[in-house]
C-alpha positions in Angstrom: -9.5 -16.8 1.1 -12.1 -15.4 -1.4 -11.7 -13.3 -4.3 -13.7 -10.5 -5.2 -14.2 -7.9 -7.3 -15.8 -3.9 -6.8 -16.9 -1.9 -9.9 -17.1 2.1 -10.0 -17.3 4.8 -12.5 -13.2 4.5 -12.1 -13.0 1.0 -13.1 -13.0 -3.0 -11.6 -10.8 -3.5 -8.4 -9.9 -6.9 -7.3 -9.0 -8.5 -4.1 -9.0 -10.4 -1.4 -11.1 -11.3 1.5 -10.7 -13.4 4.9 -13.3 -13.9 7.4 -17.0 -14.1 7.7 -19.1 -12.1 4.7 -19.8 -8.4 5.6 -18.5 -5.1 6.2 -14.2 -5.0 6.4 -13.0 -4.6 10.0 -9.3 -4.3 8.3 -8.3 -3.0 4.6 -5.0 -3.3 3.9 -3.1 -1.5 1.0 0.4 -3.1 -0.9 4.0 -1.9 -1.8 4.4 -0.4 -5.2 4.8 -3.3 -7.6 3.1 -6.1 -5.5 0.0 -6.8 -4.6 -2.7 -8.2 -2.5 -2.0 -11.8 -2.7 1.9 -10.9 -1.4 0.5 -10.7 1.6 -1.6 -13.4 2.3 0.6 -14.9 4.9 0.2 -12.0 6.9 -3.4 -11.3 6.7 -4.9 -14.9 6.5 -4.8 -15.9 10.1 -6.3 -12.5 10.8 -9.6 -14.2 9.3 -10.0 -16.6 11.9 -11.5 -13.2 14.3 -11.9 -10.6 11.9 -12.8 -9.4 8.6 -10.0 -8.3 6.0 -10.1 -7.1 2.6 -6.6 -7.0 1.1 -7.1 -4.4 -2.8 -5.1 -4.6 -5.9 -4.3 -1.5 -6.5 -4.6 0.9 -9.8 -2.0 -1.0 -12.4 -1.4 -3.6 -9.8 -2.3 -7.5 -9.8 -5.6 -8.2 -11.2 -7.2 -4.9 -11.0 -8.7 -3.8 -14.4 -8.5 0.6 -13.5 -6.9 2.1 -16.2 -3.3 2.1 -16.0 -1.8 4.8 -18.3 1.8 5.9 -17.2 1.5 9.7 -18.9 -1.5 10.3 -16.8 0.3 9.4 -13.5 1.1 12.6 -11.9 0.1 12.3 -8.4 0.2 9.0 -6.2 -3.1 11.0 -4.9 -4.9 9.3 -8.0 -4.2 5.6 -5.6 -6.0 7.8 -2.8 -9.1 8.8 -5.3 -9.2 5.1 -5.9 -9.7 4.0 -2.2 -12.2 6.7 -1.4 -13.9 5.6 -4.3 -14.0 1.7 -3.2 -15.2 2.9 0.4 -18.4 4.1 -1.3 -18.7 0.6 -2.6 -18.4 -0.9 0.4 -20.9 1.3 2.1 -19.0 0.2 5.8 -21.2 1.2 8.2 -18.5 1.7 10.7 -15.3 3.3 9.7 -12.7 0.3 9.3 -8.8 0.2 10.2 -6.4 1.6 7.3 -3.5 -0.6 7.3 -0.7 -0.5 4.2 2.8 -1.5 3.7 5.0 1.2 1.7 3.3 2.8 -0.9 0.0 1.4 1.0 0.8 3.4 4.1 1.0 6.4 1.9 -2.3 6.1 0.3 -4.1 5.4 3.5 -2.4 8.5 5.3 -3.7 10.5 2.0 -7.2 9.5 1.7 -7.8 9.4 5.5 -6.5 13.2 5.5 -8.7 13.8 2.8 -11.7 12.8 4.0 -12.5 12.6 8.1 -14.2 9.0 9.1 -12.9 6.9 6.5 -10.8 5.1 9.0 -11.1 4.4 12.8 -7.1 3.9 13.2 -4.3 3.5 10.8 -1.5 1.2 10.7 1.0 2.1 8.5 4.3 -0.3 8.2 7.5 1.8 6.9 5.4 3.8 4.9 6.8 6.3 2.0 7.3 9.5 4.3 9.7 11.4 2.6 10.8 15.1 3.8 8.8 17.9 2.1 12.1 18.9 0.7 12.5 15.7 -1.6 9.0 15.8 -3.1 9.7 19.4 -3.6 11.6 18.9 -5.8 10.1 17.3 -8.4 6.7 19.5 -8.3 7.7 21.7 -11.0 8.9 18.9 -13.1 5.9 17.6 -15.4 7.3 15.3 -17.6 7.1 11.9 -16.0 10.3 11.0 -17.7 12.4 13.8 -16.2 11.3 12.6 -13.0 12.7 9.4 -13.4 15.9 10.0 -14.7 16.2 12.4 -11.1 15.3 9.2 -9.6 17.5 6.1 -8.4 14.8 3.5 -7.7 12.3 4.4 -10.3 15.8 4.1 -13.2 15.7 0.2 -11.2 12.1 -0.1 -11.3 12.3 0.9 -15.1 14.7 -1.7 -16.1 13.3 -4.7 -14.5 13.2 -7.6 -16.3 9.7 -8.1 -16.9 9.0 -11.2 -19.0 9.4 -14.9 -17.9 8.8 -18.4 -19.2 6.7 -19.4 -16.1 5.8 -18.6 -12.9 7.7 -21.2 -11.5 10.8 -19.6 -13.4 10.0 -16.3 -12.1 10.3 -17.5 -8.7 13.4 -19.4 -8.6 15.0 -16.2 -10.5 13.5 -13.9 -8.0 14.5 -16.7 -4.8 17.6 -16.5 -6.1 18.0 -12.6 -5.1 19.4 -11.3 -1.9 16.4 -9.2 -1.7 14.0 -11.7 -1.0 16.3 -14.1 1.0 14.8 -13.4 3.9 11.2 -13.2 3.2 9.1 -16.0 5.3 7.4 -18.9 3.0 4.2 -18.2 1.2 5.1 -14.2 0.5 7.4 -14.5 -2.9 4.7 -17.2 -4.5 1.3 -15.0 -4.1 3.6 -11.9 -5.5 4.3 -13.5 -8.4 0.8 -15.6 -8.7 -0.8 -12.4 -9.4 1.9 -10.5 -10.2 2.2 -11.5 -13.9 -0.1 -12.2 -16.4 -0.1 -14.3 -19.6 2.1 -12.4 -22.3 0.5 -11.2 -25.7 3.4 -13.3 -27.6 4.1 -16.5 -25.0 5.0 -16.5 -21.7 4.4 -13.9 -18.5 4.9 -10.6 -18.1 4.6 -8.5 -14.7 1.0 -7.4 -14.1 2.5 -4.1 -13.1 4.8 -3.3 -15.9 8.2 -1.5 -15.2 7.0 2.2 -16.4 4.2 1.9 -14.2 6.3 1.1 -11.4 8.7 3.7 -12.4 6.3 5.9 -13.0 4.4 5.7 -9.3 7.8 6.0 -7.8 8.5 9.4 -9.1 5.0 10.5 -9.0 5.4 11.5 -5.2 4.8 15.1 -5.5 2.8 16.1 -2.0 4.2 16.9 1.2 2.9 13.3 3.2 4.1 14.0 6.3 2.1 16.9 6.5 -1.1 14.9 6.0 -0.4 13.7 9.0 -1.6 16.8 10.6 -4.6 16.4 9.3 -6.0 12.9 10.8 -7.5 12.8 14.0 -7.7 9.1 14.7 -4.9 7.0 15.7 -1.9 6.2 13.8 0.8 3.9 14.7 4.1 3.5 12.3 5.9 0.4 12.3 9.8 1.5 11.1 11.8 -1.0 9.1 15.8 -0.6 11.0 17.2 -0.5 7.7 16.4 1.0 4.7 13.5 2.5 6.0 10.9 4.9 3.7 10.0 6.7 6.8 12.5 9.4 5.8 11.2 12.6 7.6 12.5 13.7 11.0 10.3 11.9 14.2 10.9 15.8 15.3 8.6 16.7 12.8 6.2 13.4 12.7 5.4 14.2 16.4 4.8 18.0 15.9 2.6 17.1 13.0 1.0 14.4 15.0 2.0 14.4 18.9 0.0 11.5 19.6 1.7 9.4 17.0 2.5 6.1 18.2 6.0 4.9 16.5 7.9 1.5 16.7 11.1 0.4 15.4 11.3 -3.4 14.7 14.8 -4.8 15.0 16.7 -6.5 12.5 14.5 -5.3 9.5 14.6 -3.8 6.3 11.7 -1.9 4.6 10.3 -5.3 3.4 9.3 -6.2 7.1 6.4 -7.6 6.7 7.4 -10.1 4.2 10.4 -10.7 6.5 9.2 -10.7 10.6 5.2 -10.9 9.7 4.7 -11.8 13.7 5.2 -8.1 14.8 3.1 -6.8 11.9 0.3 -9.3 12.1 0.4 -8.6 17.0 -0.3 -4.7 15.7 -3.3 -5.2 13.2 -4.2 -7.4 16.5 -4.1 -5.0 19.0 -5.8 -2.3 16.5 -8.7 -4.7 15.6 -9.0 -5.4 19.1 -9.2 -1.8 20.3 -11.8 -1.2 17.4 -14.1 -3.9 18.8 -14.2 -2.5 22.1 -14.7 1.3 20.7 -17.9 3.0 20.0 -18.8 3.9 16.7 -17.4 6.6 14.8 -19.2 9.5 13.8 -20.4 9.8 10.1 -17.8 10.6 7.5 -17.1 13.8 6.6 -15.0 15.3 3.9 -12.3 17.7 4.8 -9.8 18.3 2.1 -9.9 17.6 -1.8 -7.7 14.4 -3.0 -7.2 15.9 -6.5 
């Protein structure tokens, strides 16, 4: 694994790399309140044929973008962000979108935005919520009022978010039923670069609790419409349980009839920390395909972000 770091006019954006040097074949986008080192289990053996780039994103792990809560109105500011780091990168072929949760979302928005950013998409249970629930909250400015509306942005809000150590942070957080099931390696990069040192002693989470709060009730868009828009592949991977792919497959396949969609038994919406083997067989069988495609054609944009 290698650690890097890309600079823009937006800010510095850290993560992580597997593979040979060059070009990503793979980017792949965290949850809301993790971050790129979560998933290093999954992604790592990747390396061995590929190349993956796994990105902090905005108020997340050790990226340095500016992180202020009030100016959170949109998640479509995550979807600037990646645009932005794919002009870094200068790929010269279009890579695979991949992103768990909140990371599904972002890729779905920037690759709607902005045609031959991404070859394929793999999204795994992504936030698709039905128009009608981020309706709701586009006429509501303050970000505070959003919350309050909001179950598991209150949660996110209230989280304890100072510890001793990291080692005490994970045996708190092991200690959880939410994590119970999560496969070695996943809870210890969360929370290796998920807090940072603490202005008065101690650690504190990297992204605070308002931030977290705040992204959760920032989901003002219609996503599933998006889906409309792309016109590569996309295959979803659907936790069984307590799933963020809320809108109807009726609608998903209207939007995008040649949507490919898999439920993975016995999961909840943290399913790649919990069954990373179906997960890691689909980046597989995407990166595959990709190296047996022909190139893409040049990017194009199609639709503002903003």
């Amino acid at each position: 694994m290698r650690r890097f770091t890309l600079r823009s006019a937006r800010g510095e954006t850290s993560g992580i790399a597997f593979g040979s040097e060059g070009p990503p074949d793979l980017i792949f986008l965290h949850a809301t309140g993790f971050n790129a080192l979560t998933y290093r289990p999954l992604l790592e053996p990747l390396g061995e044929r590929f190349r993956v780039i796994a990105l902090d994103l905005r108020g997340h792990g050790r990226s340095r973008l500016p992180a202020d809560a009030a100016r959170l109105t949109t998640l479509r500011l995550y979807a600037r962000d990646l645009l932005a780091m794919l002009k870094v990168l200068k790929p010269a072929r279009p890579p695979i979108l991949s992103g768990h949760s909140l990371g599904g979302l972002v890729s779905v928005t920037a690759a709607a935005a902005r045609h031959g950013v991404a070859e394929r998409l793999v999204l795994v249970d992504p936030v698709l919520p039905p128009w009608r629930f981020s309706q709701k909250f586009q006429p509501i400015h303050r970000s505070a009022d959003r919350i309050a509306l909001l179950p598991i942005a209150q949660g996110a809000a209230r989280r304890r978010g100072r510890f001793a150590t990291k080692a005490d942070a994970v045996t708190a957080y092991r200690a959880r039923p939410t994590f119970a099931g999560w496969a070695p390696g996943f809870l210890e990069g969360y929370v290796e670069d998920g807090f940072v040192p603490a202005e008065d002693g101690g650690i504190r989470l990297a992204c605070t609790p308002l931030w977290e709060a705040t992204s959760f009730a920032a989901l003002r868009h219609d996503i599933p419409a998006l889906l409309g828009r792309i016109r590569v592949p996309v295959t979803i991977l659907r936790a069984e349980r307590e799933s963020t792919v809320r809108e109807s497959e009726a609608r998903l396949r209207r939007l995008k009839p040649d949507l490919e969609m898999e439920t993975v038994p016995g999961s909840s919406h943290f399913l790649p920390m919990e069954q990373p083997e179906p997960v890691r067989a689909q980046l597989i069988a995407a990166l595959e395909a990709r190296s047996g495609a022909k190139l893409a054609q040049p990017s194009r944009e199609v639709a503002h972000v903003g």
